[in-house]
PASEBA-1860 file (N, C-alpha, C; in nm, 3 decimals):
! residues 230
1> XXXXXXXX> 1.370/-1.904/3.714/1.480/-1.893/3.617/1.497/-2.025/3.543 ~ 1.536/-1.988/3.405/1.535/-2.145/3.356/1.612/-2.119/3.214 ~ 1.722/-2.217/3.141/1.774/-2.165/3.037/1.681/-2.105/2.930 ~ 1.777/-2.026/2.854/1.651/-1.928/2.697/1.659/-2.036/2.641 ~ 1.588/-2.038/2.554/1.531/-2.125/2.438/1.662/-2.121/2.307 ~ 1.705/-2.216/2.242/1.826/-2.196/2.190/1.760/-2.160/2.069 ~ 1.903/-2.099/1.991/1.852/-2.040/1.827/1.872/-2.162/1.741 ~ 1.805/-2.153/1.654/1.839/-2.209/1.532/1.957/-2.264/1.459
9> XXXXXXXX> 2.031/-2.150/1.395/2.136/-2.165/1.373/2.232/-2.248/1.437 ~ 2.311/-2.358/1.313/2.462/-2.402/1.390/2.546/-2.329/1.486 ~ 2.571/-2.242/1.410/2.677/-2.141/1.464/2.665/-2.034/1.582 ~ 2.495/-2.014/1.591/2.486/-1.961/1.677/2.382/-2.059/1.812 ~ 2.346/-2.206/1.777/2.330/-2.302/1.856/2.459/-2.316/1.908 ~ 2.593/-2.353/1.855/2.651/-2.376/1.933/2.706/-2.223/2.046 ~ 2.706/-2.151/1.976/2.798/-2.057/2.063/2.682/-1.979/2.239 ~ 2.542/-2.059/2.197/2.456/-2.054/2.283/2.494/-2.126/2.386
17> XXXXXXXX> 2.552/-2.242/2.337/2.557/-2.360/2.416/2.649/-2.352/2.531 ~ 2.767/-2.299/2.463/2.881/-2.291/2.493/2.882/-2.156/2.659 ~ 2.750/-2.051/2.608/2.759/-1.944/2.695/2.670/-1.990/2.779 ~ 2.562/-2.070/2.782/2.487/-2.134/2.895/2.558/-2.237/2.956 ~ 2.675/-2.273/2.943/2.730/-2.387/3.007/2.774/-2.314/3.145 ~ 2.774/-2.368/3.242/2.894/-2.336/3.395/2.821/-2.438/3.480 ~ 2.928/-2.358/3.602/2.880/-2.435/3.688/2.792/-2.430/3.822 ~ 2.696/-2.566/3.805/2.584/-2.536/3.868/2.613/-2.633/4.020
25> XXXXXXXX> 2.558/-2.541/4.108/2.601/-2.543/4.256/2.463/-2.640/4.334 ~ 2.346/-2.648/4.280/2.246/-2.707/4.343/2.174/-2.778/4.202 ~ 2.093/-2.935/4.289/2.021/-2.990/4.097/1.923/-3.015/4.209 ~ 1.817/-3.049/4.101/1.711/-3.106/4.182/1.717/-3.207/4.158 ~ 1.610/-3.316/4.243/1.663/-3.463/4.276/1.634/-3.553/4.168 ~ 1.553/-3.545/4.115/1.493/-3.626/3.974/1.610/-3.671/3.918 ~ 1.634/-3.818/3.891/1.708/-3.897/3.811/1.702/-3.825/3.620 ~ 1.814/-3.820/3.569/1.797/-3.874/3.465/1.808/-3.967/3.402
33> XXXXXXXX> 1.715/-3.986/3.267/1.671/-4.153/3.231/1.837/-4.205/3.159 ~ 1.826/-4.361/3.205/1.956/-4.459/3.178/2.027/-4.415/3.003 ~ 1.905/-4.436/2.942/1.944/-4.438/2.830/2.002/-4.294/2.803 ~ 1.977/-4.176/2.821/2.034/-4.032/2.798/2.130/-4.024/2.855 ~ 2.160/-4.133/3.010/2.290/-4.117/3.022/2.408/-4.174/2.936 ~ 2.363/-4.282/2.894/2.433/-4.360/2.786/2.498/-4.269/2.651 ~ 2.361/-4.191/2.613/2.419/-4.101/2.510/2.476/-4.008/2.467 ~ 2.501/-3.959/2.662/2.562/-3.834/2.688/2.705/-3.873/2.620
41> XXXXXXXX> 2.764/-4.014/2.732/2.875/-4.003/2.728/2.909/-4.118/2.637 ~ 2.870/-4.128/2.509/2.862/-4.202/2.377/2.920/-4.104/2.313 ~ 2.826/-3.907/2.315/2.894/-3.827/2.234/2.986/-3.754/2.315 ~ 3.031/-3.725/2.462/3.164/-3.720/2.475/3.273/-3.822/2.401 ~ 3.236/-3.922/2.401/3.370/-4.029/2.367/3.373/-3.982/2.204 ~ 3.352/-3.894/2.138/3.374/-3.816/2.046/3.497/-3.735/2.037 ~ 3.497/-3.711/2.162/3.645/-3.616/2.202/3.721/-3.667/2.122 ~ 3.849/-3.566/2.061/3.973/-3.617/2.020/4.059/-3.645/2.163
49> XXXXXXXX> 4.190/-3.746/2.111/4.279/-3.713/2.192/4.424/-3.797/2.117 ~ 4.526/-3.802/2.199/4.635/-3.818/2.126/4.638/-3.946/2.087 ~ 4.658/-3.924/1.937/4.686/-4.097/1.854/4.571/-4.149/1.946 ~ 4.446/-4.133/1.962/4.269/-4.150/1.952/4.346/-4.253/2.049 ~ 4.433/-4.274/2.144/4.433/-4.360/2.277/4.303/-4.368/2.382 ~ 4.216/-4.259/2.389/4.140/-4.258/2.455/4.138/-4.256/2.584 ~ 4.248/-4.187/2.695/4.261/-4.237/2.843/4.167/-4.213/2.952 ~ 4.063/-4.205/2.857/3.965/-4.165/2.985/3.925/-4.270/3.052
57> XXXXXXXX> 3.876/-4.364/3.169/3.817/-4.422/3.218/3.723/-4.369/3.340 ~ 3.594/-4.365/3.297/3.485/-4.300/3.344/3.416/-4.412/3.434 ~ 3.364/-4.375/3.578/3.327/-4.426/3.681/3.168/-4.338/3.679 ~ 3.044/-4.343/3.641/2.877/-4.295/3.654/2.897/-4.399/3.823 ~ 2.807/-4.279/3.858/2.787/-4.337/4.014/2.655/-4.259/4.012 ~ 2.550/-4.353/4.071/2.386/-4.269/4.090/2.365/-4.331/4.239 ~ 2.229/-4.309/4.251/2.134/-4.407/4.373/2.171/-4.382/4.453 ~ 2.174/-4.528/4.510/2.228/-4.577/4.642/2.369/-4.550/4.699
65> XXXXXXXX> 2.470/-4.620/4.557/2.595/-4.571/4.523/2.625/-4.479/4.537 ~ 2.577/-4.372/4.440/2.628/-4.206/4.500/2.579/-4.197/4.646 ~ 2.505/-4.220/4.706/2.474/-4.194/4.882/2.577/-4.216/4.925 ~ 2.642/-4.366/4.926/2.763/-4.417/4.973/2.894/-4.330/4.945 ~ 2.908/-4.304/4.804/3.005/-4.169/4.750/2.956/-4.074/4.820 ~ 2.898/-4.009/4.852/2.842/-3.866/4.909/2.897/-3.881/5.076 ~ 2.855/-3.976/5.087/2.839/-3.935/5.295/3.027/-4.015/5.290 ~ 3.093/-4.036/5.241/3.236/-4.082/5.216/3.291/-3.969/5.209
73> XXXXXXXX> 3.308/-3.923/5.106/3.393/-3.795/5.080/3.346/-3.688/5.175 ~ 3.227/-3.681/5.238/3.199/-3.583/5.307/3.268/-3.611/5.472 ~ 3.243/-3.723/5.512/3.318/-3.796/5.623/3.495/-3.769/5.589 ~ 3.513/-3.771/5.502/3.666/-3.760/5.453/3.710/-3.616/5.475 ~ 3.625/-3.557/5.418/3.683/-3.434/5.388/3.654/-3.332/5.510 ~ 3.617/-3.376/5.622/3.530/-3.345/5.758/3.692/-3.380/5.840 ~ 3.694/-3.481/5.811/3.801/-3.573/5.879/3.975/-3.525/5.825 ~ 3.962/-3.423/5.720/4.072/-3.369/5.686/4.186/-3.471/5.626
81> XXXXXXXX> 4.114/-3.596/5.599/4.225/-3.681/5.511/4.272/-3.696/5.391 ~ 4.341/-3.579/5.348/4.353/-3.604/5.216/4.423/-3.658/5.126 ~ 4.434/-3.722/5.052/4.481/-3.841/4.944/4.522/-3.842/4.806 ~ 4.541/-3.701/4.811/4.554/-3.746/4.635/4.648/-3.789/4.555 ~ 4.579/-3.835/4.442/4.668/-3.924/4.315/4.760/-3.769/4.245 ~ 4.690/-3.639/4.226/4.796/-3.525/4.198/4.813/-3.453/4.278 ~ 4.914/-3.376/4.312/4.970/-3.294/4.361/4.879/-3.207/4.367 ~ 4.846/-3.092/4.472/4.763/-3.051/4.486/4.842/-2.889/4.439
89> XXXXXXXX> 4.755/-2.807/4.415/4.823/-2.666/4.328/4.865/-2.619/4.477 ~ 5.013/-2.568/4.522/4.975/-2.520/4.679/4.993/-2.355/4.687 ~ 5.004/-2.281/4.598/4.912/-2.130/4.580/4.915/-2.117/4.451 ~ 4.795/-1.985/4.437/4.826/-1.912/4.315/4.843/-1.770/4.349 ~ 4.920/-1.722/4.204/4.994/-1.563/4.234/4.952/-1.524/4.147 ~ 4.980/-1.378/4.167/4.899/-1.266/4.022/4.788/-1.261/4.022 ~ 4.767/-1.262/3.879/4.665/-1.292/3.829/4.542/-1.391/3.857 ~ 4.611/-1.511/3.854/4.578/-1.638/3.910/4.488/-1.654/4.010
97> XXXXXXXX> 4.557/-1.611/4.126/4.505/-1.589/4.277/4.356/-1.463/4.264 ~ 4.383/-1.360/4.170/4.275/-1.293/4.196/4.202/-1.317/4.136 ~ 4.166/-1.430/4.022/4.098/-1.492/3.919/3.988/-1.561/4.030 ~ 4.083/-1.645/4.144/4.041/-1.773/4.182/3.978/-1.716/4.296 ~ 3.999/-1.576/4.422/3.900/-1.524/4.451/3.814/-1.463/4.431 ~ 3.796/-1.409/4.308/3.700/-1.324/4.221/3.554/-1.454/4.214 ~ 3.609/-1.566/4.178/3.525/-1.615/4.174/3.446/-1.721/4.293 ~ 3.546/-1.740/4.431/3.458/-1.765/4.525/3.404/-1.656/4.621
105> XXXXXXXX> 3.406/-1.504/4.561/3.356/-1.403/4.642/3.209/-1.434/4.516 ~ 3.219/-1.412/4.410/3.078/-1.422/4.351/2.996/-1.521/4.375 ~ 3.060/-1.630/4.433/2.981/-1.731/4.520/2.878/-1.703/4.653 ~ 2.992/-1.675/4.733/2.981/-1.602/4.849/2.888/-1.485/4.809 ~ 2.851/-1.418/4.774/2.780/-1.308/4.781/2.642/-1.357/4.734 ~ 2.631/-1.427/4.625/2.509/-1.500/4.575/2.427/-1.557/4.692 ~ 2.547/-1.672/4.774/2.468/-1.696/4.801/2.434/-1.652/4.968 ~ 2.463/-1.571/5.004/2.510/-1.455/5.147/2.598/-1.523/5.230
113> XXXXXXXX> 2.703/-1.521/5.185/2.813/-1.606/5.306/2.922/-1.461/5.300 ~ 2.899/-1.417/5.453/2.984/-1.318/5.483/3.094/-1.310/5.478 ~ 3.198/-1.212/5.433/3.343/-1.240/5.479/3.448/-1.283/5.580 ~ 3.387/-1.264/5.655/3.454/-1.311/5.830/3.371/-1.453/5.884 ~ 3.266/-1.530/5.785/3.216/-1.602/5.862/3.324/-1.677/5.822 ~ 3.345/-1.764/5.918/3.401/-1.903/5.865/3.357/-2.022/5.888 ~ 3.253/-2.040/5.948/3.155/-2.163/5.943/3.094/-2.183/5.814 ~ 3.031/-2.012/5.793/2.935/-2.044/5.619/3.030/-2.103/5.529
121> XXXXXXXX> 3.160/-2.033/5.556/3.242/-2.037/5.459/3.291/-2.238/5.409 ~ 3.301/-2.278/5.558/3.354/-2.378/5.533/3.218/-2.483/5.496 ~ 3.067/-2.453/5.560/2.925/-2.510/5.507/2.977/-2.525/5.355 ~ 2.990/-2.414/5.257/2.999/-2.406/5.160/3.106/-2.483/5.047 ~ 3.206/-2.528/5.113/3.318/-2.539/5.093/3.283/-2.732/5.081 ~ 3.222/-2.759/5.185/3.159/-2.864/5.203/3.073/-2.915/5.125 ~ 3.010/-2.836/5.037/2.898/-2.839/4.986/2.934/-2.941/4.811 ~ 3.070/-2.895/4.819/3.162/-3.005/4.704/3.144/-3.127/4.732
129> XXXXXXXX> 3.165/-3.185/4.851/3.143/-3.328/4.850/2.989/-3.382/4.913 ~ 2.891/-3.270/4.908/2.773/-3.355/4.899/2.742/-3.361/4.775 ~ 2.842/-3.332/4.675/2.807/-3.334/4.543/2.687/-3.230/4.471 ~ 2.683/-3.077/4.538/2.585/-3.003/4.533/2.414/-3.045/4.499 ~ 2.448/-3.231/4.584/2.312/-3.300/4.598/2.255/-3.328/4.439 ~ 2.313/-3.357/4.336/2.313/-3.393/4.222/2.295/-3.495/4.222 ~ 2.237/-3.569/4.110/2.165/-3.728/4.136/2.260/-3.820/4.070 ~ 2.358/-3.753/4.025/2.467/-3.850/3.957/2.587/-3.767/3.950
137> XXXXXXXX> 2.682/-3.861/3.917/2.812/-3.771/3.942/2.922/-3.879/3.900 ~ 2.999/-3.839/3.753/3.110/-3.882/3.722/3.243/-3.862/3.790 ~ 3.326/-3.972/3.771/3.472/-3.971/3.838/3.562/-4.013/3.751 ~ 3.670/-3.934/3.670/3.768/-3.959/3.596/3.881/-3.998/3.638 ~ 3.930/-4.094/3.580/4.093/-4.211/3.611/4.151/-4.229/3.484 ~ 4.243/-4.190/3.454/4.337/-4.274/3.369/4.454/-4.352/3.411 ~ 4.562/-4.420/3.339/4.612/-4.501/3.388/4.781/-4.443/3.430 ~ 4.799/-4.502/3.549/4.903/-4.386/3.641/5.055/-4.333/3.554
145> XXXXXXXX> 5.035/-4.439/3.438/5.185/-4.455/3.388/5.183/-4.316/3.264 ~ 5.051/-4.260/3.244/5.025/-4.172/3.173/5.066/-4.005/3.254 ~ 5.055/-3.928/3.154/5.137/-3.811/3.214/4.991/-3.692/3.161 ~ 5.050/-3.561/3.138/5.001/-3.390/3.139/4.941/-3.443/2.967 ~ 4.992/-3.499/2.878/4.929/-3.531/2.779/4.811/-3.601/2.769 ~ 4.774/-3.667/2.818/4.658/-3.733/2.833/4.588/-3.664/2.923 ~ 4.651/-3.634/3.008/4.521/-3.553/3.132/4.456/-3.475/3.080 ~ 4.555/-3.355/2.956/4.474/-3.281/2.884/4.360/-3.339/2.792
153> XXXXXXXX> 4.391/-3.457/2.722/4.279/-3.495/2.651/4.145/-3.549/2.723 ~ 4.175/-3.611/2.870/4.048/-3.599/2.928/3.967/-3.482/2.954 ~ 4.025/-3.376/2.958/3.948/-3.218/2.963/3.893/-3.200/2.859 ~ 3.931/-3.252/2.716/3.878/-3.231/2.615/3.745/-3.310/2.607 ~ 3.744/-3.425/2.713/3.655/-3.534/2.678/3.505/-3.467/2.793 ~ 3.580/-3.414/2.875/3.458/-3.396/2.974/3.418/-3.254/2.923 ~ 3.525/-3.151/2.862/3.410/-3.048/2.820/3.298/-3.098/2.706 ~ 3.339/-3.210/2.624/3.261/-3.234/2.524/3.148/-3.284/2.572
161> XXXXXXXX> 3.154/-3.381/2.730/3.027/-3.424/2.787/2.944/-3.307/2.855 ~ 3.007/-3.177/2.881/2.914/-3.096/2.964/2.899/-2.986/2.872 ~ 2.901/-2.939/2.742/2.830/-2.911/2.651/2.728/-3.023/2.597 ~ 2.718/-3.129/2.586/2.631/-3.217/2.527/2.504/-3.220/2.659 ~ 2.536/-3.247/2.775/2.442/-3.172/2.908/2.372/-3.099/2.841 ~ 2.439/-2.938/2.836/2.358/-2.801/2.858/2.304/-2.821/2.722 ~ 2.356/-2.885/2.660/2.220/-2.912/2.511/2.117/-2.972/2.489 ~ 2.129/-3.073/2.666/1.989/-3.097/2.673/1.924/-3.034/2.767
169> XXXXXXXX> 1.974/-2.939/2.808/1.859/-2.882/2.890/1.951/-2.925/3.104 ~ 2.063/-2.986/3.088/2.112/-2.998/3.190/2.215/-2.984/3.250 ~ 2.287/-2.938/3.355/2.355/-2.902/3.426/2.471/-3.000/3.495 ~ 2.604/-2.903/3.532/2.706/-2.971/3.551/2.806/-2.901/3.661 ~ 2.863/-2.994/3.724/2.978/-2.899/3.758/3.101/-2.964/3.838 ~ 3.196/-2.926/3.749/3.339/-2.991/3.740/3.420/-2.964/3.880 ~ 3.421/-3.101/3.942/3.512/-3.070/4.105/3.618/-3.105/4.114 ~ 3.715/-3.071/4.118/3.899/-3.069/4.146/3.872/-3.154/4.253
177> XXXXXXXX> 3.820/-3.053/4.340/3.794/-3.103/4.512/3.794/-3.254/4.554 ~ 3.740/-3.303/4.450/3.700/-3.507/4.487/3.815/-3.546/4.453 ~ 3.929/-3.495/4.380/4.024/-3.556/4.353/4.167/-3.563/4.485 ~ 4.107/-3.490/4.584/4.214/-3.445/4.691/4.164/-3.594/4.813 ~ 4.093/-3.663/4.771/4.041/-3.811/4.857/4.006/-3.889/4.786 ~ 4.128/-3.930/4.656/4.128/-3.991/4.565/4.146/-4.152/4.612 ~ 4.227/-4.182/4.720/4.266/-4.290/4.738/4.138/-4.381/4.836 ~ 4.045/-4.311/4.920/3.889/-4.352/4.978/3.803/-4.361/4.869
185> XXXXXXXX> 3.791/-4.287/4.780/3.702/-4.312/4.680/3.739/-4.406/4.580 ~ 3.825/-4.476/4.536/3.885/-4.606/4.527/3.832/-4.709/4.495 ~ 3.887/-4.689/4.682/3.859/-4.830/4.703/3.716/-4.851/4.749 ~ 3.616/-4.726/4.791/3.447/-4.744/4.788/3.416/-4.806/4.656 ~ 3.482/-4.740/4.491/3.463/-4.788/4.407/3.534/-4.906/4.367 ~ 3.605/-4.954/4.407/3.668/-5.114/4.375/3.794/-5.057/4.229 ~ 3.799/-4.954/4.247/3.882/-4.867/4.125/4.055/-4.952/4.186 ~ 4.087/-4.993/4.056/4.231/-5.014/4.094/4.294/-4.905/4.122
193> XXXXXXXX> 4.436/-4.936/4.193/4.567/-4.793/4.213/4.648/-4.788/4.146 ~ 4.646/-4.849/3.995/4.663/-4.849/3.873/4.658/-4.734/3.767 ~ 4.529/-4.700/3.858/4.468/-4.566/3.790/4.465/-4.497/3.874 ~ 4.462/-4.340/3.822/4.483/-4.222/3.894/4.337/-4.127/3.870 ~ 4.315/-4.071/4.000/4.146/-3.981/3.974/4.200/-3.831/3.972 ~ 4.134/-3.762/3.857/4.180/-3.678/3.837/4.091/-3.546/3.875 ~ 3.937/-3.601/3.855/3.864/-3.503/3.951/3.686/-3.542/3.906 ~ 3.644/-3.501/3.947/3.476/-3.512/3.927/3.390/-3.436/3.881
201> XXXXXXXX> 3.242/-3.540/3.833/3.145/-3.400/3.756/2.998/-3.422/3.844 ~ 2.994/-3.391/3.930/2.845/-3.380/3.912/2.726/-3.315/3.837 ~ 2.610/-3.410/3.790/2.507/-3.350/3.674/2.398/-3.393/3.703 ~ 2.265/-3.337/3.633/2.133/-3.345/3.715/2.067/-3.245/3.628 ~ 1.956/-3.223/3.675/1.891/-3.114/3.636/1.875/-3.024/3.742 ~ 1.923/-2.853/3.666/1.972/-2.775/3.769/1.827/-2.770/3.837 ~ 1.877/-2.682/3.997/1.780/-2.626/4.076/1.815/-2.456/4.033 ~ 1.738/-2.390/3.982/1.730/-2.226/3.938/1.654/-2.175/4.079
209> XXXXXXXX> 1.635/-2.207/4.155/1.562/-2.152/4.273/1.712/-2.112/4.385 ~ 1.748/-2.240/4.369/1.902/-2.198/4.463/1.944/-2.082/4.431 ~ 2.038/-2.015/4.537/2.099/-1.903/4.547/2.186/-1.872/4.463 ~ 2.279/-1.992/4.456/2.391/-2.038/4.391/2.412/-1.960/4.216 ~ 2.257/-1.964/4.215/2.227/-1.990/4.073/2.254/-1.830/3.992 ~ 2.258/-1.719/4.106/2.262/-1.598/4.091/2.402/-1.619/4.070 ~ 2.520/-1.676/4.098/2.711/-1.680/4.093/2.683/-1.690/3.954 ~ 2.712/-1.656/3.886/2.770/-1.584/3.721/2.936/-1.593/3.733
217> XXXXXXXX> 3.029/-1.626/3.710/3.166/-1.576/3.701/3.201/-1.498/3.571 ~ 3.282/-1.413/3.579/3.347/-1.347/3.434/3.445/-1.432/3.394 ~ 3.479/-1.373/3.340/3.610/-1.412/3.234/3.700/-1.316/3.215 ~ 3.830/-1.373/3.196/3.955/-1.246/3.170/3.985/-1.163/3.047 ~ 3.952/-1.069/2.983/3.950/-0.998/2.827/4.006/-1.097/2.738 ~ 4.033/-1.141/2.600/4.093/-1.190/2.531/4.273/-1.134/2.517 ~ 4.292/-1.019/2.514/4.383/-0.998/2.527/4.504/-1.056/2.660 ~ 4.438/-1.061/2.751/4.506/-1.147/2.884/4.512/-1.310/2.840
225> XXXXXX> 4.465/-1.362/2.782/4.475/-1.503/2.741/4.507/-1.551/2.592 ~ 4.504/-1.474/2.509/4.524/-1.484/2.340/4.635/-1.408/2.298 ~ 4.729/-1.499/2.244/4.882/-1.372/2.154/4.840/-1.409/2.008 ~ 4.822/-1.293/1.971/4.792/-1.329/1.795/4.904/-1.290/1.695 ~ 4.934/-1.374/1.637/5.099/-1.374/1.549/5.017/-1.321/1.406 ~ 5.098/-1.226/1.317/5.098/-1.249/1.163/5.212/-1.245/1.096
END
């Protein structure tokens, strides 16, 4: 398995782009080169955001480094210590809730983790902070005195970096999860407590052989998410 070949067209390059984007659960190990990382997030910093403040402060972690990040958060999150700089969501209802198992049963089924297991379940669960073994992996902070306005414009900044990814041919996938052992990952990174982590990306070039790779999620009709006024 491997992405289609994109079209031509603006309009329908991008809207290619946009439908090959998600998120990818396994990469293979191969580095990508310094300089493409540079340019990835040259054309994220394209993002708008309010009065062009810019609050993103982006942490690239590879190598050795990410090893040290990897077997940390995994020790952490083993160890049940959790830390975070936000509030953690503590349920969802409705809709919400069946959104958010809809899509770790299409996980689960991809990749055969039974309903009653709870070892696979929690293997899997785990599988967030080995960083789905990705050879690099961003960590977003802005600065603590900032609020829901800016946080939003960092979303704007990292979807713009993980469309610019899948336009080259590479893979991503956005973890809440790293943000719940915000205060260990820190200080591994020498990150002041100044700043607040808001969550992580790991990217790479996907592995299409993984199981993972079969999880597809849907989406909710337009009508459930769009009110159109005239």
């Amino acid at each position: 398995m491997t992405n289609p070949p994109l079209p031509p067209s603006s309009a329908e390059l991008f809207e290619a782009i946009v439908n090959q984007r998600r998120s990818v659960r396994a990469f293979l190990p191969q580095p990508i080169a310094p300089e493409l990382i540079e340019r990835l997030f040259t054309i994220a910093g394209k993002a708008p955001s309010n009065c062009n403040v810019q609050p993103w402060i982006t942490h690239v972690v590879s190598g050795s480094a990410l090893s040290r990040v990897r077997a940390l958060l995994l020790e952490e999150a083993q160890g049940g210590r959790m830390d975070p700089d936000v509030p953690l969501t503590s349920h969802y209802v409705e809709q919400y809730q069946a959104r958010r198992i809809g899509s770790a049963m299409t996980l689960f089924r991809a990749t055969g983790v039974e309903r009653g297991d709870r070892d696979a379940r929690t293997r899997s669960f785990l599988r967030n902070y080995e960083l789905f073994d990705a050879p690099h992996a961003a960590f977003f902070f802005m600065p603590r005195y900032f609020g829901l306005r800016e946080a939003a414009d960092i979303g704007l900044y990292v979807q713009t970096l993980m469309l610019a990814l899948t336009a080259h041919g590479l893979g991503s996938c956005p973890q809440g999860a790293i943000s719940h052992f915000s205060g260990a990952l820190k200080r591994e990174l020498g990150v002041s407590d100044d700043l607040i982590c808001l969550f992580g990306l790991s990217f790479g070039n996907p592995d299409f052989s993984h199981a993972s790779a079969a999880a597809i999620t849907d989406r909710a009709s337009l009508s459930e998410l769009v009110v159109m006024h005239e």
